[in-house]
C-alpha positions in Angstrom: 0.0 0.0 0.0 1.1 3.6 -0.9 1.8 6.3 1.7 -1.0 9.0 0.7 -1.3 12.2 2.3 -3.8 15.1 2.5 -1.5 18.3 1.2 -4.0 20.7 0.3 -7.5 21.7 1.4 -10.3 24.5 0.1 -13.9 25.7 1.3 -16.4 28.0 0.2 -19.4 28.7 2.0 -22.2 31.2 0.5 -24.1 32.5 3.9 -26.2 34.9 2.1 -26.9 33.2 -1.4 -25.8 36.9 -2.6 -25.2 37.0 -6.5 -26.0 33.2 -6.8 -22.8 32.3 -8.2 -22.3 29.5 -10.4 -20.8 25.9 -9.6 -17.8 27.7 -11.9 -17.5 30.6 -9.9 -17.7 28.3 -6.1 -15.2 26.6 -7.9 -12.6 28.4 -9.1 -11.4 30.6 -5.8 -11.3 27.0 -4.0 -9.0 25.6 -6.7 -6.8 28.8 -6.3 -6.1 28.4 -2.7 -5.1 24.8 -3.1 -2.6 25.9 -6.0 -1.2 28.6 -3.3 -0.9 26.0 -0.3 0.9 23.5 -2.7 2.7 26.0 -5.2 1.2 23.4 -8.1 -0.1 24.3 -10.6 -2.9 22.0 -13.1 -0.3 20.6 -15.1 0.9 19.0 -11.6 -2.8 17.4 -10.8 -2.6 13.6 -12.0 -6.0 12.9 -11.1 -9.4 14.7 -10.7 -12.4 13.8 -9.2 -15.8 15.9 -8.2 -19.0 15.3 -6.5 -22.1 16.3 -6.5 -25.8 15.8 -7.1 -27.7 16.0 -10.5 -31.0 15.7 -8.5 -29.8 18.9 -6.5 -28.9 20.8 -9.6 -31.7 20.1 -11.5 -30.4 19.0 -14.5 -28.5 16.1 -15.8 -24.6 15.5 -16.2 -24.5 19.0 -14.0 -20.5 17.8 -13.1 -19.6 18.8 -16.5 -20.1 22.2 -16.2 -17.8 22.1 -13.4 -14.9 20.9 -15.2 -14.9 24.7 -16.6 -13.4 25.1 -13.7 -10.1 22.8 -14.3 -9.0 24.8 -17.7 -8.9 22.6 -21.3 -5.3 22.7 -21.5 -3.7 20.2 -20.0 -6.2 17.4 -21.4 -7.4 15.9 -17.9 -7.6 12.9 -16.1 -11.3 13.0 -14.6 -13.9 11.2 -13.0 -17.1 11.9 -10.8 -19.4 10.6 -8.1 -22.8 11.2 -7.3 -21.8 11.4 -3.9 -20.1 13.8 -1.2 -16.4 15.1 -1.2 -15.3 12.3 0.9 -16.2 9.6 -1.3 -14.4 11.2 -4.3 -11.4 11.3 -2.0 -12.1 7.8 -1.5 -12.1 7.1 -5.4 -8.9 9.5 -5.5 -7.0 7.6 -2.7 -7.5 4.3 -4.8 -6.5 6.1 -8.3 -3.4 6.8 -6.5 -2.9 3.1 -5.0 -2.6 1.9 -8.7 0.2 3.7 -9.3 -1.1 5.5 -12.1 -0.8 8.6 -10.9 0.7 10.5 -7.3 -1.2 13.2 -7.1 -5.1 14.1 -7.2 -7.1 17.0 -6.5 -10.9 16.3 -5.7 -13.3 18.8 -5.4 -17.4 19.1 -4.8 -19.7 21.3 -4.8 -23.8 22.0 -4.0 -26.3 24.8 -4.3 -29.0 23.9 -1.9 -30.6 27.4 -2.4 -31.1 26.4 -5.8 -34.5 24.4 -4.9 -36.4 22.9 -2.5 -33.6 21.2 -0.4 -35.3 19.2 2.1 -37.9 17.6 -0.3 -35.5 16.8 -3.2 -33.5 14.5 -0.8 -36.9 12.5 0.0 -36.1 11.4 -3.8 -33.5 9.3 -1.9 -35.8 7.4 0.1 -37.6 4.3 -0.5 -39.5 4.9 -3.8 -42.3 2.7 -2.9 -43.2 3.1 0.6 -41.4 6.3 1.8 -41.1 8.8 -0.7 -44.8 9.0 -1.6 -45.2 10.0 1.7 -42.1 12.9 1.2 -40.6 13.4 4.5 -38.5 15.9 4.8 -34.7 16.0 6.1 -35.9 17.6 9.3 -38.8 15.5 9.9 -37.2 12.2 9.6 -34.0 13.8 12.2 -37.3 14.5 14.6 -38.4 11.3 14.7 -34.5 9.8 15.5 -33.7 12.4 18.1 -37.4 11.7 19.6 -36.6 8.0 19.8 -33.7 8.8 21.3 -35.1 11.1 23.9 -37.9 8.3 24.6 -35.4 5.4 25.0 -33.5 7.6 27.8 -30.4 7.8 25.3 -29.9 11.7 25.6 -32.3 14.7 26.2 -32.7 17.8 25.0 -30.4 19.6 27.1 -28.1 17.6 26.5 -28.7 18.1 22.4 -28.1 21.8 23.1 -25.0 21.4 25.1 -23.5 19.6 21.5 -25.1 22.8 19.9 -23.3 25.3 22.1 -20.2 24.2 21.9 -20.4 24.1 18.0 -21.5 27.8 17.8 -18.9 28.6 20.4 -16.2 26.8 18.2 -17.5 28.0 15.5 -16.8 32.0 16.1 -12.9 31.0 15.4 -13.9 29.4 12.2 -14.2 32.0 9.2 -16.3 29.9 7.3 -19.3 29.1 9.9 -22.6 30.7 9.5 -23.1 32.9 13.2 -26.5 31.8 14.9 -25.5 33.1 18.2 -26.4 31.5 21.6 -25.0 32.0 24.7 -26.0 29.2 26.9 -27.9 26.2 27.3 -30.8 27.6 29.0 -31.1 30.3 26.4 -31.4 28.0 23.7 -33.7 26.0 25.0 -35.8 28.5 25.4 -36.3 28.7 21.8 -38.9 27.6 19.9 -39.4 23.9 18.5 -38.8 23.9 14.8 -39.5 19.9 14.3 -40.7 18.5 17.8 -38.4 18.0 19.8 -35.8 19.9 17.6 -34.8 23.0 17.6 -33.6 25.5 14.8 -29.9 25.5 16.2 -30.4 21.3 15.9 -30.5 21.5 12.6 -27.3 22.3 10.1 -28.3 25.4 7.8 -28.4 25.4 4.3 -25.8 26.2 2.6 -24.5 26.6 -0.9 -20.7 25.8 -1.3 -18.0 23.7 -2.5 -14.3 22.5 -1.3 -11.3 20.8 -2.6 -8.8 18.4 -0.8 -5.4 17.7 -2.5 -3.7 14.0 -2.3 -0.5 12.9 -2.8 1.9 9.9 -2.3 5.2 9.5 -0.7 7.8 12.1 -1.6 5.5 14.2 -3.3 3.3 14.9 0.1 6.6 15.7 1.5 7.6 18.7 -1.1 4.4 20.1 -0.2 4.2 19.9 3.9 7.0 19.6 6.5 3.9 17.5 8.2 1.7 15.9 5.8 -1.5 14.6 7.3 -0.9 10.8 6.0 -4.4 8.8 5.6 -3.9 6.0 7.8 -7.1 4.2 7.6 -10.4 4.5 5.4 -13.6 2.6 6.0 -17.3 2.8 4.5 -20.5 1.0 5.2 -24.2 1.7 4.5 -27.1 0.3 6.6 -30.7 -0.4 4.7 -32.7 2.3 2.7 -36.1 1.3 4.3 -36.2 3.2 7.5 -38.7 0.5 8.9 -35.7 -1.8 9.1 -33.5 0.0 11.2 -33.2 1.1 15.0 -32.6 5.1 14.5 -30.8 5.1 17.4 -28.1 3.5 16.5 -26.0 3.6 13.3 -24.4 0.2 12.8 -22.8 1.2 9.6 -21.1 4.1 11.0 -20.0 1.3 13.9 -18.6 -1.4 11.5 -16.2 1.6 9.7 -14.7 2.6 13.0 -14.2 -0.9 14.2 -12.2 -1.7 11.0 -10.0 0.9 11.6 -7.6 1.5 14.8 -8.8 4.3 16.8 -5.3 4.3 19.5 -4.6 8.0 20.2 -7.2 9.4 18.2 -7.2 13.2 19.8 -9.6 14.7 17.3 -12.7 13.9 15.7 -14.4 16.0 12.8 -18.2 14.3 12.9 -20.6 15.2 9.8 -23.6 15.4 12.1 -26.1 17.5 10.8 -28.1 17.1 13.5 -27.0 17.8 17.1 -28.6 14.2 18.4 -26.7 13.0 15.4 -23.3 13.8 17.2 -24.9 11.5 20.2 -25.3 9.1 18.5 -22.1 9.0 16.3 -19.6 9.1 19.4 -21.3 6.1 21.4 -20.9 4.3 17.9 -17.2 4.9 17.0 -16.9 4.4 20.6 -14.9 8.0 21.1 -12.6 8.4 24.0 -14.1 11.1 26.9 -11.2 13.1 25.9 -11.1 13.5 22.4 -12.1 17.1 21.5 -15.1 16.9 19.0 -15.8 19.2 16.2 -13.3 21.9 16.9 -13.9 23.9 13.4 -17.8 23.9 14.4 -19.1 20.9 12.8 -21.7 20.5 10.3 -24.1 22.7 12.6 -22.4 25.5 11.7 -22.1 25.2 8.5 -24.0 22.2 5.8 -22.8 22.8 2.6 -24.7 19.9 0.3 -22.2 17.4 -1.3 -19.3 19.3 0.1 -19.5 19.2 4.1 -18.1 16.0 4.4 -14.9 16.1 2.9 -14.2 19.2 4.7 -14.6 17.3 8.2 -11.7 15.3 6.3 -10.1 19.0 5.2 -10.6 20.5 8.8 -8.9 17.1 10.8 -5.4 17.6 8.3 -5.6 21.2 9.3 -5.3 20.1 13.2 -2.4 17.8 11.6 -0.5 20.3 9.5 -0.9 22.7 12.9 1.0 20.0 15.5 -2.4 20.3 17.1 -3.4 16.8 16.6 -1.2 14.0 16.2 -3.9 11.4 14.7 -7.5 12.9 14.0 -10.3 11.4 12.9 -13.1 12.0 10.3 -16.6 11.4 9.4 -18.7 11.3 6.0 -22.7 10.4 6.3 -24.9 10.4 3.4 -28.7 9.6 3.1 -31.6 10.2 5.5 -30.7 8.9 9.7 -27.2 8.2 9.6 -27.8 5.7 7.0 -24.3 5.4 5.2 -21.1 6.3 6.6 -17.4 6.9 6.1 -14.8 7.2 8.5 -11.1 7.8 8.1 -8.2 8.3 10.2 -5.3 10.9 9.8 -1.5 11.0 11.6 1.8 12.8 11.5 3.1 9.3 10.7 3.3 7.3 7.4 1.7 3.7 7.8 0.2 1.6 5.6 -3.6 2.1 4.9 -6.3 -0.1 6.6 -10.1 -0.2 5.6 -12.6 -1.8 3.8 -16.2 -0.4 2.7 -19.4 -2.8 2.2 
């Protein structure tokens, strides 16, 4: 197995929709930063790879646009998933393990403004049974952190103590959206927005679009004195039909932590949308008391569609890059209740990769 290392990392996130800038124009600022943190240029990229969602663009083969972005010249090496940022690093990470190639740039990107957010994902339900019905994002996230909150798991204090310390983290991160909130009490004094959640339970919506750079071996090493080396990568899915599952839990989310070794893991960036979702993810990756836990703000403070997953991934190799972490850990989810997961693990030390995915 190749030594592969996150070198480079790039966000957007459009707070106020202002100008409703093209996937082009998200794009092509994130790309920029990347070539400054590397000092590479295009012609240096062996490998591309974007995600994103037709479905959420409206239109069909929407990626292609994107690749405006790249530039014609060098012809390029491209591929695409119809998933978030971390899978196309996960498609990236493999490119590279062939040897083909030892460097790779993937990038994603969403405009959840663009529509109705909340009822185009209910497209990703089952078809028969459960999108007819179309639930919405929020609705279905009621109905887990309320069988939560029945089953004496957590309560809704101590959902707002997650959401605290996210918007408290979160005034140190340039890219969060501010919501305020200045204790526990106060916010749960707010109105319920989806009983028994609360608007500062749920991520906002948010257009935006990231980019992490890979690279193997030496090449991580011209980039950063202290690459932040991929040391593990695992992914599972549990079943579509939410009938089948205990919301509660999130066994695939639990089957990609236990394939990996979690030792000395001091940092954990969690794609929890939800702040129950948090709960639940830490008793499942079975999280040290001590590890700190969204430090950049999490996906509370900040959603964007396709994109806020990889930049969990993006925000643990900062902590690395910084000497602030010594092995972090990050979390991917897609689909509605924690249904499918990814979860990798990042260190200031080379090691071969460990993982699986089912």
């Amino acid at each position: 197995m190749r030594d592969v290392a996150v070198v480079g990392f790039a966000q957007r996130q459009m707070q106020d929709f202002d100008g409703s800038p093209t996937c082009v124009e998200l794009l092509v600022p994130v790309f920029k930063e990347c070539y400054e943190q590397t000092g590479w240029t295009r012609r240096d990229i062996g490998f591309w790879c974007s995600g994103s969602s037709d479905y959420l663009a409206g239109r069909s083969f929407s990626f292609v646009q994107a690749v405006d972005a790249i530039g014609v010249i060098p012809p390029v090496n491209e591929s695409h998933v119809e998933m978030d940022l971390a899978w196309a690093m996960y498609e990236a990470w493999l490119k590279i393990q062939t040897g083909e190639v030892d460097t790779a740039l993937v990038y994603a990107f969403g405009k959840s403004s663009a529509g109705v957010l909340r009822r185009t994902l209910g497209l990703q339900l089952d078809p028969y049974t459960m999108t007819p019905l179309w639930p919405d994002t929020v609705s279905l996230a009621g109905l887990q952190a309320r069988a939560g909150i029945d089953a004496g798991l957590w309560d809704e204090q101590a959902m707002a103590e997650v959401a605290l310390r996210s918007l408290t983290d979160a005034e140190k991160n340039e890219h969060a959206v501010r919501r305020g909130g200045s204790s526990v009490p106060e916010l749960l004094a707010r109105p319920l927005y989806a009983d028994p959640l609360r608007k500062h339970d749920c991520a906002p919506v948010t257009d935006g679009a990231a980019a992490i750079v890979l690279a193997a071996g030496d090449r991580a090493r011209e980039v950063r004195d202290r690459p932040a080396w991929l040391s593990g990568i695992s992914h599972h899915i549990d079943p579509m039909s939410m009938g089948t599952r205990d919301l509660t839990r999130s066994p695939s989310a639990a089957r990609s932590a236990a394939a990996l070794d979690l030792t000395g893991v001091d940092v954990a960036e969690l794609h929890a949308p939800f702040s129950h979702q948090e709960l639940v993810l830490h008793r499942e990756l079975a999280l040290a008391d001590d590890v700190r836990i969204n430090p950049s703000g999490g996906a509370l403070t900040g959603n964007p569609m396709f994109s806020a997953g990889g930049i969990r991934v993006g925000e643990a190799a900062r902590r690395i890059w910084a000497g602030e972490s010594d092995k972090a850990l990050a979390h991917a989810t897609s689909g509605p209740a924690l249904q499918q997961n990814l979860v990798c693990t990042l260190g200031a030390a080379t090691g071969s990769t460990t993982g699986g995915h089912r």
